[in-house]
C-alpha positions as CSV (number, residue, x, y, z in Angstrom):
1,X,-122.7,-126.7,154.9
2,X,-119.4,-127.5,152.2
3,X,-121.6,-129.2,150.1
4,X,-123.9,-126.1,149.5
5,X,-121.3,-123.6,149.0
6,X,-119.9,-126.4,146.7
7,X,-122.7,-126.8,144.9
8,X,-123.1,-122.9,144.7
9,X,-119.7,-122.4,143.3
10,X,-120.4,-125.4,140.4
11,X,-123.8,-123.7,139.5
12,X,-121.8,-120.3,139.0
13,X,-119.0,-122.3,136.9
14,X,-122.0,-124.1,134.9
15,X,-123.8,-120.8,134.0
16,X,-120.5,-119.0,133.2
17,X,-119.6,-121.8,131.3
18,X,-123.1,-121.8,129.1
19,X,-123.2,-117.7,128.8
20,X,-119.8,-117.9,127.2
21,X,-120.5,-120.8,125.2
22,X,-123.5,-118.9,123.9
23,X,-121.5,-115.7,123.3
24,X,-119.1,-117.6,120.8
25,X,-122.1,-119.6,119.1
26,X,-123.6,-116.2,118.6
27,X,-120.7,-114.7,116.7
28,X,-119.9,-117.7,114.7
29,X,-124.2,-117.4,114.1
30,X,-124.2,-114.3,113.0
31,X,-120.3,-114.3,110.6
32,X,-121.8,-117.0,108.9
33,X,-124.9,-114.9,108.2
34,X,-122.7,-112.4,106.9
35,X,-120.8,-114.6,104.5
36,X,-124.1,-116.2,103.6
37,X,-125.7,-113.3,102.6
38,X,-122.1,-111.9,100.3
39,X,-122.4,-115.2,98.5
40,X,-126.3,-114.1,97.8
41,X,-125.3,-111.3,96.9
42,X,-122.7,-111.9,94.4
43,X,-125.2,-114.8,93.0
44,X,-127.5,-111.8,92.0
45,X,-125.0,-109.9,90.2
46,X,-123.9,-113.3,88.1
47,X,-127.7,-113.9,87.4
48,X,-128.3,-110.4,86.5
49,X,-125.1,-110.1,83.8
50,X,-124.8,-113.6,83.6
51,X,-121.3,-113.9,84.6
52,X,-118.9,-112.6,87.5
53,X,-118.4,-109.0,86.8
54,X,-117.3,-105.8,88.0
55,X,-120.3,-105.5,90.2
56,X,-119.9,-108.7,91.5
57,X,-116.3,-107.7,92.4
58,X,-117.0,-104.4,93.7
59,X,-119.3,-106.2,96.0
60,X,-116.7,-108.6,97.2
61,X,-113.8,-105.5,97.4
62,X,-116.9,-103.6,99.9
63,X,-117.4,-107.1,101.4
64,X,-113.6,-107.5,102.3
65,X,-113.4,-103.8,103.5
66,X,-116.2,-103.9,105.9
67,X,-114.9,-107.1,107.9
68,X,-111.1,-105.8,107.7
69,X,-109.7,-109.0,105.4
70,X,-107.6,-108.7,102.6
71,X,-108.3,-109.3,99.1
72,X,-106.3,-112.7,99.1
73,X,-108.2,-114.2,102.4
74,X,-111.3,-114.6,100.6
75,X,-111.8,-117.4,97.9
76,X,-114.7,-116.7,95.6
77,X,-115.8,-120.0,93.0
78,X,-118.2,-119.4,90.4
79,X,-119.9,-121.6,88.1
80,X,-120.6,-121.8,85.3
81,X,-117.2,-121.0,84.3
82,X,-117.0,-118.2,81.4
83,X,-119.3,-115.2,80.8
84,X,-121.8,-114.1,80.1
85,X,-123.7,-117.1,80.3
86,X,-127.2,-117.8,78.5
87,X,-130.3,-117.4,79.8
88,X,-132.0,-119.3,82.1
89,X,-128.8,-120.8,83.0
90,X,-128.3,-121.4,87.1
91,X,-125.2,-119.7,88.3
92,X,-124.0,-120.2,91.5
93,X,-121.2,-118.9,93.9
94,X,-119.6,-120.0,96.4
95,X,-117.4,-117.9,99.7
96,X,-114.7,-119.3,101.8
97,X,-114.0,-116.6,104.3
98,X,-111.4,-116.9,107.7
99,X,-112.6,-116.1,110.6
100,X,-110.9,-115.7,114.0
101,X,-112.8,-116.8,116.9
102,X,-111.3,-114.6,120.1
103,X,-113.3,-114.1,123.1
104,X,-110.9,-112.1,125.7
105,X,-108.2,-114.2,127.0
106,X,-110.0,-116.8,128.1
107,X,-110.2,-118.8,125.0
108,X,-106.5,-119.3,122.8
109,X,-107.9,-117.5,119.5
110,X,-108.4,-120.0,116.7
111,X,-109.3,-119.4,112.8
112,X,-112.5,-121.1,111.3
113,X,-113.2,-120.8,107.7
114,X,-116.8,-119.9,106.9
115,X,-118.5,-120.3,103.9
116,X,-121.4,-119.6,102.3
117,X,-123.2,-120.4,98.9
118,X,-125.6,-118.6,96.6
119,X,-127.9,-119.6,93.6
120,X,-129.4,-117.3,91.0
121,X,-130.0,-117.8,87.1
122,X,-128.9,-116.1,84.2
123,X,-130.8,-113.5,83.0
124,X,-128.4,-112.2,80.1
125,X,-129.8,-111.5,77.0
126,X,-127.6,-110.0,74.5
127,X,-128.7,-106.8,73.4
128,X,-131.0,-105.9,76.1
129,X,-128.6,-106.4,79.0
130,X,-126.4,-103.5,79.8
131,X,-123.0,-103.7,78.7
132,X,-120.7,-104.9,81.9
133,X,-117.2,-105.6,82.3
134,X,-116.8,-109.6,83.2
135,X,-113.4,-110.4,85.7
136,X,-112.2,-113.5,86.9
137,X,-112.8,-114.4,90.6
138,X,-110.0,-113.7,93.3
């Protein structure tokens, strides 16, 4: 008669266990989605004007507002360095983004970063390209 009630109580503990495992797998899942698809994103805008520019920043500045960061917690690498780059060039870019993992009180919060990397090539061509503004990366 212990034994089952034991055996009952472990079962609950092992499915708790498992559903809240799952619940922090999810969010990290679907942050590094997120970052994934910034990195993408600002890939496009390099390949497009063939270097890190004003769009790409804006991008990152919308990017930063919409998961409450700062401007100094994410780290944006771009390559090739200088701009605008010729085409048919590969650019690429890469995100490092913190992220706190907290789930209640049950789990002591802890900071991961995430990253994520996108891949595009230059289209640039002078003259036909609209005129941008190119920045340096935060």
């Amino acid at each position: 008669m212990l034994s089952d009630w034991l055996m009952w109580v472990w079962v609950t503990i092992m499915i708790f266990a498992v559903t809240l495992g799952g619940m922090v797998m999810q969010a990290a899942g679907y942050q590094m989605g997120v970052v994934q698809q910034e990195a993408q994103e600002v890939a496009i805008y390099e390949g497009q004007y063939g270097g890190y520019d004003i769009n790409a920043a804006n991008s990152i500045e919308r990017f930063t507002q919409q998961e409450n960061l700062s401007s100094g917690q994410v780290k944006v690498n771009v390559s090739p360095p200088g701009a605008p780059v010729p085409y048919g060039t590969e650019v690429t870019a890469h995100l490092s983004v913190p992220f706190k993992f907290q789930l209640g009180t049950w789990i002591t919060p802890f900071t991961v970063n995430l990253t994520g990397s996108g891949r595009s090539v230059s289209v640039y061509t002078p003259g036909v390209t609209p005129d941008t503004t190119y920045e340096t990366p935060i």
